[in-house]
N, CA and C atoms of all chains as a GROMACS GRO file, in nm:
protein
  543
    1UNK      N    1   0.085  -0.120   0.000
    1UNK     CA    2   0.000   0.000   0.000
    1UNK      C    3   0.088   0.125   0.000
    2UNK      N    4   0.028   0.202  -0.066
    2UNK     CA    5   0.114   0.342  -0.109
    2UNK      C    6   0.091   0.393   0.084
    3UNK      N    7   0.228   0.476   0.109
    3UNK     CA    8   0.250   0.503   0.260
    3UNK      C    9   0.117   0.628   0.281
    4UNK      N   10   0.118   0.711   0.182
    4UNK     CA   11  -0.023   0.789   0.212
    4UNK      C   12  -0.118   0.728   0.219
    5UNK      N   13  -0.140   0.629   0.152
    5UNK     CA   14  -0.304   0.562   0.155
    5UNK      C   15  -0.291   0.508   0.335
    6UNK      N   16  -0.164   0.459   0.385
    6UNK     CA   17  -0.150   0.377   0.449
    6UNK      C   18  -0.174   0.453   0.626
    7UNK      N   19  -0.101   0.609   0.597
    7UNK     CA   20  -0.151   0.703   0.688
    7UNK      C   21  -0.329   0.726   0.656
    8UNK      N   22  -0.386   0.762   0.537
    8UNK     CA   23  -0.505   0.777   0.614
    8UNK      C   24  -0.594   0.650   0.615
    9UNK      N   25  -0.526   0.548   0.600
    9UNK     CA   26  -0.597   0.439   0.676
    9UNK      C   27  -0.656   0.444   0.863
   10UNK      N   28  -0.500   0.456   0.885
   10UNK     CA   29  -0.458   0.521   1.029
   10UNK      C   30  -0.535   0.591   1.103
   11UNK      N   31  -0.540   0.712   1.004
   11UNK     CA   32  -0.638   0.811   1.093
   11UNK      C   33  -0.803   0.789   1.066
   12UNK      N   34  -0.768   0.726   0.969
   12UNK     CA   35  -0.970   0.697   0.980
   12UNK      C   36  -0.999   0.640   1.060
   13UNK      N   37  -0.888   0.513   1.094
   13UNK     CA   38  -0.937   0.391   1.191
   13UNK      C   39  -0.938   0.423   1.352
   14UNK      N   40  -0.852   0.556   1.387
   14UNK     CA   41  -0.856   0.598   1.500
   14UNK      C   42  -0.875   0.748   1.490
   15UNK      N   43  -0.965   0.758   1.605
   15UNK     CA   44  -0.975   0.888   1.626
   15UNK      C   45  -0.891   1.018   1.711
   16UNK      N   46  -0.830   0.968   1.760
   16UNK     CA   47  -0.734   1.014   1.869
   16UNK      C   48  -0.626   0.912   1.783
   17UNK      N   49  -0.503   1.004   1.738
   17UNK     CA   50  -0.385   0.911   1.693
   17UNK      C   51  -0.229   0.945   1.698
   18UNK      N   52  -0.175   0.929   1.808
   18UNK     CA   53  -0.013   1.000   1.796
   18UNK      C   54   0.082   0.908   1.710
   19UNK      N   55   0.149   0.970   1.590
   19UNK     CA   56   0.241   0.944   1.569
   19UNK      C   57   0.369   1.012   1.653
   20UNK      N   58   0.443   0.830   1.716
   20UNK     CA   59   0.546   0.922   1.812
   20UNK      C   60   0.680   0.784   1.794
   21UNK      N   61   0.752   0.867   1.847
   21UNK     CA   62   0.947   0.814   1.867
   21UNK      C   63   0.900   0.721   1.962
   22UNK      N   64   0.857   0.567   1.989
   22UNK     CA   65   0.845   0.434   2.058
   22UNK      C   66   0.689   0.462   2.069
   23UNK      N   67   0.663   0.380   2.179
   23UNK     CA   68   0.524   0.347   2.207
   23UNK      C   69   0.423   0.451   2.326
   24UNK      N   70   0.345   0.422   2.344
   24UNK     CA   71   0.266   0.483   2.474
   24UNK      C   72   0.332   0.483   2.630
   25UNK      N   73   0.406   0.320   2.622
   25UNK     CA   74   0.405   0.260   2.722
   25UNK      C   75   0.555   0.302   2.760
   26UNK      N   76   0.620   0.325   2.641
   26UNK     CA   77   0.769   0.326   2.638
   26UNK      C   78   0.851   0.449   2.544
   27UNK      N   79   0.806   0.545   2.543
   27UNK     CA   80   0.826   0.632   2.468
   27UNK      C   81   0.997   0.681   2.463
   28UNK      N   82   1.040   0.720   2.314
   28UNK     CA   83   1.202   0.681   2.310
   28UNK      C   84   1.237   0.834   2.322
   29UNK      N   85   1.154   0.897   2.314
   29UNK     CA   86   1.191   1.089   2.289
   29UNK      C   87   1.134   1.140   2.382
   30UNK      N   88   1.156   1.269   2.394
   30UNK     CA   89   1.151   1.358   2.556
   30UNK      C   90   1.006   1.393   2.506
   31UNK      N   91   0.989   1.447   2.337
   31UNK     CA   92   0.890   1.531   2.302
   31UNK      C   93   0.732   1.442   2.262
   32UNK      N   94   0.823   1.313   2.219
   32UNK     CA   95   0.690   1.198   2.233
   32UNK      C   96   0.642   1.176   2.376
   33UNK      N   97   0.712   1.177   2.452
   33UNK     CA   98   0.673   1.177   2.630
   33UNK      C   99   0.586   1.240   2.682
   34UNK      N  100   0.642   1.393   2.612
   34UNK     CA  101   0.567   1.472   2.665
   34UNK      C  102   0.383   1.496   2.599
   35UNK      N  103   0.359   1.512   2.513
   35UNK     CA  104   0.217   1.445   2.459
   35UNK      C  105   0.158   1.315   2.504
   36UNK      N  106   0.247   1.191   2.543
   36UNK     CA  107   0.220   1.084   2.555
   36UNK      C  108   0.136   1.144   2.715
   37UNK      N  109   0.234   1.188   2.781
   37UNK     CA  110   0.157   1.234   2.933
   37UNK      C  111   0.020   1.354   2.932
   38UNK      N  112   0.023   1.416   2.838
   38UNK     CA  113  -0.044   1.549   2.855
   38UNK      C  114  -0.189   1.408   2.780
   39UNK      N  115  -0.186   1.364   2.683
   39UNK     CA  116  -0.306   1.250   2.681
   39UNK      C  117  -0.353   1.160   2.777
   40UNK      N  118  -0.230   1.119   2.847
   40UNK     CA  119  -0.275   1.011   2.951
   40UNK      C  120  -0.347   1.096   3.083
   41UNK      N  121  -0.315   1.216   3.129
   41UNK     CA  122  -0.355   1.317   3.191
   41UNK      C  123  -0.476   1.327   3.181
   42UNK      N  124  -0.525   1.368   3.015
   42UNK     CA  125  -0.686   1.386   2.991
   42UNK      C  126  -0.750   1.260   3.000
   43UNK      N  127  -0.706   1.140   3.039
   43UNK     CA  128  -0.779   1.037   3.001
   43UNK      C  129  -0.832   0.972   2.878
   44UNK      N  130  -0.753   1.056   2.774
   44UNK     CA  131  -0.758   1.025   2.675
   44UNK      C  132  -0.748   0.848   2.610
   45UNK      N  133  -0.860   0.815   2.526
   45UNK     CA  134  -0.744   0.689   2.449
   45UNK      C  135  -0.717   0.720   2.343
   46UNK      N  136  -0.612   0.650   2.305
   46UNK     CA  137  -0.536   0.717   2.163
   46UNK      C  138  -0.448   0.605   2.130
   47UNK      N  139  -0.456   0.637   1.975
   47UNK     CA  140  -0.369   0.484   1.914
   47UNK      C  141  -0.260   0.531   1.922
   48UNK      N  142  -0.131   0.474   1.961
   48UNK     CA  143   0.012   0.502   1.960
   48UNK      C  144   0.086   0.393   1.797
   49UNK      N  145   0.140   0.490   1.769
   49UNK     CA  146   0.203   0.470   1.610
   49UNK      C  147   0.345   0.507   1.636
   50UNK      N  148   0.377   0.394   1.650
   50UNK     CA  149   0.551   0.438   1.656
   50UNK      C  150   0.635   0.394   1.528
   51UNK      N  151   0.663   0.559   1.508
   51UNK     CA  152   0.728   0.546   1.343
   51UNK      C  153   0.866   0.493   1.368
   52UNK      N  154   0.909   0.488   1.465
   52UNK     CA  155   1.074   0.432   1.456
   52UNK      C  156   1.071   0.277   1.366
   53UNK      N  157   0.908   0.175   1.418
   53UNK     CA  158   0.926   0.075   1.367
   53UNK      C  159   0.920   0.056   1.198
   54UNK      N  160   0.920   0.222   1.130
   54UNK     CA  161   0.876   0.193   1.002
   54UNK      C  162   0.931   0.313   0.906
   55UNK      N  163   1.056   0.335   0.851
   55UNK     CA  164   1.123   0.396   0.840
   55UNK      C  165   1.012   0.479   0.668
   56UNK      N  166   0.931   0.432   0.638
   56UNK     CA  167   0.915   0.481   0.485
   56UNK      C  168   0.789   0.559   0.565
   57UNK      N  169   0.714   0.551   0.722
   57UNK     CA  170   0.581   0.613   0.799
   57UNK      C  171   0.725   0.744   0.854
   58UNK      N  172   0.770   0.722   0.927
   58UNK     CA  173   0.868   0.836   0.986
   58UNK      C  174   0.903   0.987   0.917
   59UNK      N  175   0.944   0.940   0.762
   59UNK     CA  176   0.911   1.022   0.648
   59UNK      C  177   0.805   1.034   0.629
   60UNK      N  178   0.711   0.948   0.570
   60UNK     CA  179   0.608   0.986   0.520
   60UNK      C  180   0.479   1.073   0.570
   61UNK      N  181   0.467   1.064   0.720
   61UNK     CA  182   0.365   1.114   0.804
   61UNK      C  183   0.452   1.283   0.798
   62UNK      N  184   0.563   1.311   0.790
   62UNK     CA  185   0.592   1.429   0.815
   62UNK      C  186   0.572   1.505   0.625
   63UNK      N  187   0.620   1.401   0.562
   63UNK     CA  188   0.567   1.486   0.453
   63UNK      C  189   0.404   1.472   0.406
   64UNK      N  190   0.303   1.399   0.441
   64UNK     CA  191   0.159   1.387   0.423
   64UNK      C  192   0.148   1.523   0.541
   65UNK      N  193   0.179   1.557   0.644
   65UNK     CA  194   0.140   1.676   0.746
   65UNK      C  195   0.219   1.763   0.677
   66UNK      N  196   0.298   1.806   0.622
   66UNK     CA  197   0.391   1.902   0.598
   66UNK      C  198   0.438   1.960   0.688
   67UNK      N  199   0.515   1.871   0.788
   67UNK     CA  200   0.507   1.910   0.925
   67UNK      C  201   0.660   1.864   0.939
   68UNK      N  202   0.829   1.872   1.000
   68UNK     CA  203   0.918   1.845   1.013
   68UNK      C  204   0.909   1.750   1.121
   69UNK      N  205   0.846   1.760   1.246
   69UNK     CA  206   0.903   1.693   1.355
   69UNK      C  207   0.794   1.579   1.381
   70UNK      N  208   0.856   1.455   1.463
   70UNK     CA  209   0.772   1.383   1.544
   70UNK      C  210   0.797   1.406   1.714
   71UNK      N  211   0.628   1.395   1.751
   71UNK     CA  212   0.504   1.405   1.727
   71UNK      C  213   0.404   1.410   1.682
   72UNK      N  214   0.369   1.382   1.591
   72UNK     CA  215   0.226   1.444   1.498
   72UNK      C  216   0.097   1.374   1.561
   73UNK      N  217  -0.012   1.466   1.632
   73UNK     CA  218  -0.136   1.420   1.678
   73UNK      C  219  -0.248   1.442   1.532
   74UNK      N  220  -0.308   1.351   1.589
   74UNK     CA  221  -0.433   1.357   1.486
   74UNK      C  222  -0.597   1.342   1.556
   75UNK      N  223  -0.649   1.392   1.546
   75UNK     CA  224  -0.802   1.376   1.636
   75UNK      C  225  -0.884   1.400   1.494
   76UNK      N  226  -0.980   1.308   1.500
   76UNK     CA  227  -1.062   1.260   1.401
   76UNK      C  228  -1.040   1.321   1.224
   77UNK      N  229  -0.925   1.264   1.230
   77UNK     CA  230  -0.859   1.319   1.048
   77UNK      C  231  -0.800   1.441   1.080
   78UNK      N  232  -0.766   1.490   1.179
   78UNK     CA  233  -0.704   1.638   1.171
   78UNK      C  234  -0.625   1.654   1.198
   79UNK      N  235  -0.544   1.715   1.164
   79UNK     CA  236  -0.365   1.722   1.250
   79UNK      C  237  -0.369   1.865   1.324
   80UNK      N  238  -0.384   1.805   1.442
   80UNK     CA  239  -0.380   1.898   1.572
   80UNK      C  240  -0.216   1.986   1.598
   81UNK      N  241  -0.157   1.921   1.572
   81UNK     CA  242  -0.026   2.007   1.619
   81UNK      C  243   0.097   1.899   1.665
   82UNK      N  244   0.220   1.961   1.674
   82UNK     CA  245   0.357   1.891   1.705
   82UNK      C  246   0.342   1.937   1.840
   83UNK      N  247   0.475   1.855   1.943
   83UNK     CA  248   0.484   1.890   2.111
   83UNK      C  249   0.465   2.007   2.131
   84UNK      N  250   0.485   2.130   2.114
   84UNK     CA  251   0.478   2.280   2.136
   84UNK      C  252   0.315   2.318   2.165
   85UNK      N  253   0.218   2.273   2.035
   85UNK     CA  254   0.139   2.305   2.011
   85UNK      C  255   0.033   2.263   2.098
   86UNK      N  256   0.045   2.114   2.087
   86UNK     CA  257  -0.005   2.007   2.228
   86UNK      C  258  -0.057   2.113   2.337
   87UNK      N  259   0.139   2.132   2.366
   87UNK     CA  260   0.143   2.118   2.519
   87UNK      C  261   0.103   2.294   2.595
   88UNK      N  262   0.089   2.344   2.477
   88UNK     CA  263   0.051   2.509   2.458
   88UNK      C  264  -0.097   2.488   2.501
   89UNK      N  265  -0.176   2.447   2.393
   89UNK     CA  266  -0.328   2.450   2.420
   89UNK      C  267  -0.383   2.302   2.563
   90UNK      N  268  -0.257   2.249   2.612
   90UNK     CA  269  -0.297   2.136   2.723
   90UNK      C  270  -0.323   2.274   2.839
   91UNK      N  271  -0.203   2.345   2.843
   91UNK     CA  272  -0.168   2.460   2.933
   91UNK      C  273  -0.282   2.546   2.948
   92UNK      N  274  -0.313   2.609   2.829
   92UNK     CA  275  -0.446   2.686   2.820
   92UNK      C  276  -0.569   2.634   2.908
   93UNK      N  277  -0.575   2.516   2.900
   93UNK     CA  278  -0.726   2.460   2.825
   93UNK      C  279  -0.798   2.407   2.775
   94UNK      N  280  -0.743   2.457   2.627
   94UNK     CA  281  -0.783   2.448   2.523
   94UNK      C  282  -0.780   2.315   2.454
   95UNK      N  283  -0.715   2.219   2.489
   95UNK     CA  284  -0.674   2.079   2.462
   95UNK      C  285  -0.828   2.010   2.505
   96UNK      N  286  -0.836   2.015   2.642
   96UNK     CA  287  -0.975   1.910   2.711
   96UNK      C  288  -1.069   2.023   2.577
   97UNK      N  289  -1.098   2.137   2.585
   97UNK     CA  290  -1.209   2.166   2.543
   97UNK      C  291  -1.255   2.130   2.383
   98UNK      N  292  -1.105   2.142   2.342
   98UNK     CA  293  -1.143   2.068   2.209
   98UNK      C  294  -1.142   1.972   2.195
   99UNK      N  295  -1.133   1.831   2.262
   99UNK     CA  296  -1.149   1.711   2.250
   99UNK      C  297  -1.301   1.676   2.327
  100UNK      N  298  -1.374   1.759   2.431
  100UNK     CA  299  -1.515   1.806   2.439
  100UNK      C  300  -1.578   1.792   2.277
  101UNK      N  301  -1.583   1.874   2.251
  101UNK     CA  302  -1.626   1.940   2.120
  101UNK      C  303  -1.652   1.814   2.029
  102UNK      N  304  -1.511   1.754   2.005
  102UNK     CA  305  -1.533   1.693   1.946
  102UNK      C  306  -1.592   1.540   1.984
  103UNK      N  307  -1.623   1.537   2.140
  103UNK     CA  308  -1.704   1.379   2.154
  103UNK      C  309  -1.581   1.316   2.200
  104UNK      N  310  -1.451   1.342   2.238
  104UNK     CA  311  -1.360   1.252   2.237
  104UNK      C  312  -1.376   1.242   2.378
  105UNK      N  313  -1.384   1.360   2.462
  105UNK     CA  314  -1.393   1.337   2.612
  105UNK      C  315  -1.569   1.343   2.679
  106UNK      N  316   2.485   1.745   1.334
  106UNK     CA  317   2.540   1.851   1.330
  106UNK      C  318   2.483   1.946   1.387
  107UNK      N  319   2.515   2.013   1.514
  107UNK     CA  320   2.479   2.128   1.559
  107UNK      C  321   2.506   2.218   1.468
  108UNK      N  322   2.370   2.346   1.505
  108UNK     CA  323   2.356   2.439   1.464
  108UNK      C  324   2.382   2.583   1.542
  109UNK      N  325   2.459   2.689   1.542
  109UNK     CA  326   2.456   2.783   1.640
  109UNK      C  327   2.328   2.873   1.634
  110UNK      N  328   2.345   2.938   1.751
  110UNK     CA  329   2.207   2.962   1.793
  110UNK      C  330   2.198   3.135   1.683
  111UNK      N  331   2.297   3.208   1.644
  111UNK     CA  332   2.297   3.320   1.554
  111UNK      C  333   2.248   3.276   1.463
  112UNK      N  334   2.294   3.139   1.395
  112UNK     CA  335   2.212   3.130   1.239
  112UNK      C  336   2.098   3.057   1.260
  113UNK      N  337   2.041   3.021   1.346
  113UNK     CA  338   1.892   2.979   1.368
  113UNK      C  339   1.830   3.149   1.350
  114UNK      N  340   1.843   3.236   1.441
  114UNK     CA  341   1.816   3.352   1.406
  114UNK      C  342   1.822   3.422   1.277
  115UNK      N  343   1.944   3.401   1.202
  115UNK     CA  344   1.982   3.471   1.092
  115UNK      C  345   1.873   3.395   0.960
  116UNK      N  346   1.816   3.290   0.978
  116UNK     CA  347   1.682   3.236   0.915
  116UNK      C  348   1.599   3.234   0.943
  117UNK      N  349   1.554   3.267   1.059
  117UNK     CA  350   1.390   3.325   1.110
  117UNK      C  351   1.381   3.479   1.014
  118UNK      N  352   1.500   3.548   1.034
  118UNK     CA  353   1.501   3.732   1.024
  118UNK      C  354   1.515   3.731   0.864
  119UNK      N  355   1.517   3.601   0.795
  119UNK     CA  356   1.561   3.644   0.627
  119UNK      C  357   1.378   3.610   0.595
  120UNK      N  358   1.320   3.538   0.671
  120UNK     CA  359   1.199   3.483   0.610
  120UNK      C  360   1.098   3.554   0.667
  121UNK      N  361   1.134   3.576   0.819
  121UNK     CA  362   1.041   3.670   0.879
  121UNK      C  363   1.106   3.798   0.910
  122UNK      N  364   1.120   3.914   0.840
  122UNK     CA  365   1.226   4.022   0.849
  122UNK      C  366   1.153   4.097   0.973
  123UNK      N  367   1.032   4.119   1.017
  123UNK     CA  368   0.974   4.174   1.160
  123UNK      C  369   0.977   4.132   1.290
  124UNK      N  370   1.049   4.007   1.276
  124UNK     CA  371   1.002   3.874   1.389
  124UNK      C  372   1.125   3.945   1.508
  125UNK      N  373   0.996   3.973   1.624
  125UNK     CA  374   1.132   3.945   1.760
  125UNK      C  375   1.152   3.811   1.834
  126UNK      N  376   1.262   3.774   1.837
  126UNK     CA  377   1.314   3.679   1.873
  126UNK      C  378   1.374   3.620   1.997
  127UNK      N  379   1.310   3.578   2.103
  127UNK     CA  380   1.427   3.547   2.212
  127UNK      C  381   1.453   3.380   2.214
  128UNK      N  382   1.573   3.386   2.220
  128UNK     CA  383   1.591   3.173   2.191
  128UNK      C  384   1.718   3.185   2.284
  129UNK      N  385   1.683   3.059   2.327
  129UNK     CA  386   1.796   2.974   2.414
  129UNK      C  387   1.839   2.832   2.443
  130UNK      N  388   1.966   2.861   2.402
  130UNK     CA  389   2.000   2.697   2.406
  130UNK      C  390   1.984   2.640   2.550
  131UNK      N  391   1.957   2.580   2.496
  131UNK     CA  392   1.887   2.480   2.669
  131UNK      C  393   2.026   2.401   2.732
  132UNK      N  394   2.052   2.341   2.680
  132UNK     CA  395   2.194   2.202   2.724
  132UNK      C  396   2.296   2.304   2.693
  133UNK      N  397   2.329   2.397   2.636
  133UNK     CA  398   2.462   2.485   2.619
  133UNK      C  399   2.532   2.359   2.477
  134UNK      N  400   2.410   2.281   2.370
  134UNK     CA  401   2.492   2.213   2.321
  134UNK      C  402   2.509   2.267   2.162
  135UNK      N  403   2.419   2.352   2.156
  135UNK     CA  404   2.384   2.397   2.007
  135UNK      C  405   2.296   2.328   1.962
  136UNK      N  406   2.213   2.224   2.011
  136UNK     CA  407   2.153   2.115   1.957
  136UNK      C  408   1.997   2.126   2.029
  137UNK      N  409   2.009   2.200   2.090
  137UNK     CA  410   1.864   2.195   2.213
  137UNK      C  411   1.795   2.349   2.237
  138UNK      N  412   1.716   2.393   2.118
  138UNK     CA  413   1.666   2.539   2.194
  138UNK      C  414   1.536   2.556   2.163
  139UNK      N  415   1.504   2.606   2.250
  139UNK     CA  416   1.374   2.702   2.296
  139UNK      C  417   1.374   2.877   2.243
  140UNK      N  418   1.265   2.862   2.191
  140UNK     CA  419   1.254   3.009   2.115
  140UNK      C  420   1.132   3.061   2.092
  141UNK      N  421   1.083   3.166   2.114
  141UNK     CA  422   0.984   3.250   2.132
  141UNK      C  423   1.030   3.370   2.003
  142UNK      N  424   0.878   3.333   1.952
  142UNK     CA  425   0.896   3.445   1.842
  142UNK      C  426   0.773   3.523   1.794
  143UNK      N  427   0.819   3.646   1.779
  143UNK     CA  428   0.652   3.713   1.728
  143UNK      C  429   0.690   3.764   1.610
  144UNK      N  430   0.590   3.829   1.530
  144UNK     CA  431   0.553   3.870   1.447
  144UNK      C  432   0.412   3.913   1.377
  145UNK      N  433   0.430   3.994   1.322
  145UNK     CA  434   0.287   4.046   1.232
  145UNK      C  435   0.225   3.964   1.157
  146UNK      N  436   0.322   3.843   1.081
  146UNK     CA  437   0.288   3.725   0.973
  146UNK      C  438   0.214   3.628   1.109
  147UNK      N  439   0.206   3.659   1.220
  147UNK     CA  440   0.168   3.523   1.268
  147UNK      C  441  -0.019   3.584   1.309
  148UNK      N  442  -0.049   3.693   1.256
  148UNK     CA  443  -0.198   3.767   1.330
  148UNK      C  444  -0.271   3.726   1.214
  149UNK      N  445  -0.382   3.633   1.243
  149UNK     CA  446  -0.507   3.591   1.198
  149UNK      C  447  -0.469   3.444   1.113
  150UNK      N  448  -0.348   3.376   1.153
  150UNK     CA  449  -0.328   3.240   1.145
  150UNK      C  450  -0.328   3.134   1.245
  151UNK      N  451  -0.366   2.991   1.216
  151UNK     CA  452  -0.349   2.960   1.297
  151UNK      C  453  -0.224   2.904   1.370
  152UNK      N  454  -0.226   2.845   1.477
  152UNK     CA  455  -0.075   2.770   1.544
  152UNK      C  456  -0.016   2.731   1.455
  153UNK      N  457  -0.058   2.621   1.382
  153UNK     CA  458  -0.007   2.528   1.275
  153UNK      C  459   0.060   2.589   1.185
  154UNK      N  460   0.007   2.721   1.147
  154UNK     CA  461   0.067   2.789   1.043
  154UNK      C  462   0.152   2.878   1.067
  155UNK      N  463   0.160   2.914   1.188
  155UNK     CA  464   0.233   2.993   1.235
  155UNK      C  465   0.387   2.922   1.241
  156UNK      N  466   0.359   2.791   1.308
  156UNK     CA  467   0.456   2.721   1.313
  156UNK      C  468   0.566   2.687   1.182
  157UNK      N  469   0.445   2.672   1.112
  157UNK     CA  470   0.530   2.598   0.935
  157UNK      C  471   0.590   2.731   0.897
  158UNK      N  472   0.526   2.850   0.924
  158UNK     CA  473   0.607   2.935   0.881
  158UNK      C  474   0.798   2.965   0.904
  159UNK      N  475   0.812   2.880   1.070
  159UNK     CA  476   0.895   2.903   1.148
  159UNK      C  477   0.974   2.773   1.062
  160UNK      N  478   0.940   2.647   1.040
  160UNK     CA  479   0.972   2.598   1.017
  160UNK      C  480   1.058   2.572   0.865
  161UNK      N  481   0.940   2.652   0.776
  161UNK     CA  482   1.004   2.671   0.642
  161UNK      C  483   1.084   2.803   0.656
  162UNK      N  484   1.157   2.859   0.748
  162UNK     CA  485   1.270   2.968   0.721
  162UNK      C  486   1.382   2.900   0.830
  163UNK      N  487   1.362   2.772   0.864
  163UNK     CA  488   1.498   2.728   0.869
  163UNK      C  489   1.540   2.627   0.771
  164UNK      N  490   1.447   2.603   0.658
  164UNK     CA  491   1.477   2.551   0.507
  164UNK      C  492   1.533   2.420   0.521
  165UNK      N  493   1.449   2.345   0.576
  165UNK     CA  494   1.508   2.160   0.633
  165UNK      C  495   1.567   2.146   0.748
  166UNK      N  496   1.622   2.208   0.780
  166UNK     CA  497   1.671   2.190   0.873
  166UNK      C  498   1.666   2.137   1.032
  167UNK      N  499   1.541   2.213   1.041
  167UNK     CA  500   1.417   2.172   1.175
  167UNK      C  501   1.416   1.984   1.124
  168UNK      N  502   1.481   1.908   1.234
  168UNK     CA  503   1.452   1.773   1.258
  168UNK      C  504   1.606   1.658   1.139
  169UNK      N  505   1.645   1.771   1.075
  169UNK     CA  506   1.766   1.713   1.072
  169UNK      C  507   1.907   1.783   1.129
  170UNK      N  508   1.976   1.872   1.058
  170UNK     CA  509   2.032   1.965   1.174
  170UNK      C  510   2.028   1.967   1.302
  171UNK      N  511   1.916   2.042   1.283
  171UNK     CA  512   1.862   2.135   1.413
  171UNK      C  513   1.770   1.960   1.498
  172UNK      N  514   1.800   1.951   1.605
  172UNK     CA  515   1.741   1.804   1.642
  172UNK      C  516   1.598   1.894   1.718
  173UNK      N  517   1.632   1.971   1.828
  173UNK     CA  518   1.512   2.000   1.903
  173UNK      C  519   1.541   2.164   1.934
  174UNK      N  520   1.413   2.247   1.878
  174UNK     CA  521   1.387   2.366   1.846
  174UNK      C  522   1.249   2.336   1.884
  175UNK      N  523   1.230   2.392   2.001
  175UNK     CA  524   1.080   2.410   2.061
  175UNK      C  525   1.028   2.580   2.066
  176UNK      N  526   0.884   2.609   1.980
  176UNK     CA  527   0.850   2.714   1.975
  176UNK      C  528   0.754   2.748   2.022
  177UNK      N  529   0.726   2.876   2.045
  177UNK     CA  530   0.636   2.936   2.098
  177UNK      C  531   0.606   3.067   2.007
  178UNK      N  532   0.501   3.080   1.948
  178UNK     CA  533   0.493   3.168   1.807
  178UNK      C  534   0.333   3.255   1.849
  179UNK      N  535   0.374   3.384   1.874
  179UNK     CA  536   0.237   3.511   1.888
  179UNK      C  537   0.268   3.618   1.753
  180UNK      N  538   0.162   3.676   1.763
  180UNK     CA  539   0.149   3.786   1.687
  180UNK      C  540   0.144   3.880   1.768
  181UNK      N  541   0.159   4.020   1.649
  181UNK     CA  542   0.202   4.100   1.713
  181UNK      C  543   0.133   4.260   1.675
   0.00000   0.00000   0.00000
């Protein structure tokens, strides 16, 4: 499967979706950590996608987002933001209220 | 390859010529900074875009180079 088709497989199939550096449980980066906690915080569930295991998703999710770094969140097809952005609107607020909104919490 | 923390600046200020800038290397390694930036290009966009903006005036670099560049992006 072409790696784009293969990302929005991904995000259709989950609604809440971090692409991150290891797993939920075991996260390999400071900045995957840090989202990994600011979700587990909200009580969030969320599919964990760890691109380390898939070197052609690692690229590819950053060029399908046009986005440089991992992290990349996704809540129902949307790309919410990299660690900064997360952990900006977790700080606010604005994080629980938009996952309200959208039925996730 | 570290990057020094002047030419992280000297490519925010070619792409965003209004942008004030305060950044700091975190570890003292060249490899780790935090940076706060405003500008006029960032009023009536959103985060995301604000961000890519930051991102496309360090021209690839963000996530190869540059390993961790954490932002914080207002208008102004």
């Amino acid at each position: 499967m072409d790696i784009n088709e293969k990302i929005k497989k991904i995000i259709s199939e989950n609604e809440v979706c971090l692409f991150m550096k290891g797993t939920a449980e075991a996260p390999q980066c400071g900045f995957s950590m840090a989202v990994t906690n600011v979700l587990k915080h909200l009580k969030v569930n969320f599919k964990d996608v760890n691109v380390l295991e898939d070197e052609n998703l690692r690229q590819g999710i950053k060029d399908f987002s046009d986005w440089p770094t991992i992290p990349q969140l996704y809540v129902k097809k949307e790309f919410l933001g990299g660690c900064d952005i997360i952990k900006e609107m977790f700080e606010k607020g604005e994080l629980g209220e938009f996952l309200k909104k959208k039925n996730i919490l | 390859m570290p990057l020094p923390l002047e030419e992280i600046k000297k490519l925010i200020k070619e792409s965003i010529p209004d942008a004030t800038i305060e950044i700091k290397d975190l570890m003292g390694d060249s490899n780790h900074y935090s940076a706060i930036i405003k500008s006029e290009k960032f009023n009536n966009i959103s985060k995301i875009e604000q961000h890519k903006l930051v991102y496309k005036s360090l021209k690839g670099k963000m996530g190869n180079e540059l390993h961790a560049l954490s932002i914080t992006t207002e208008g102004k």
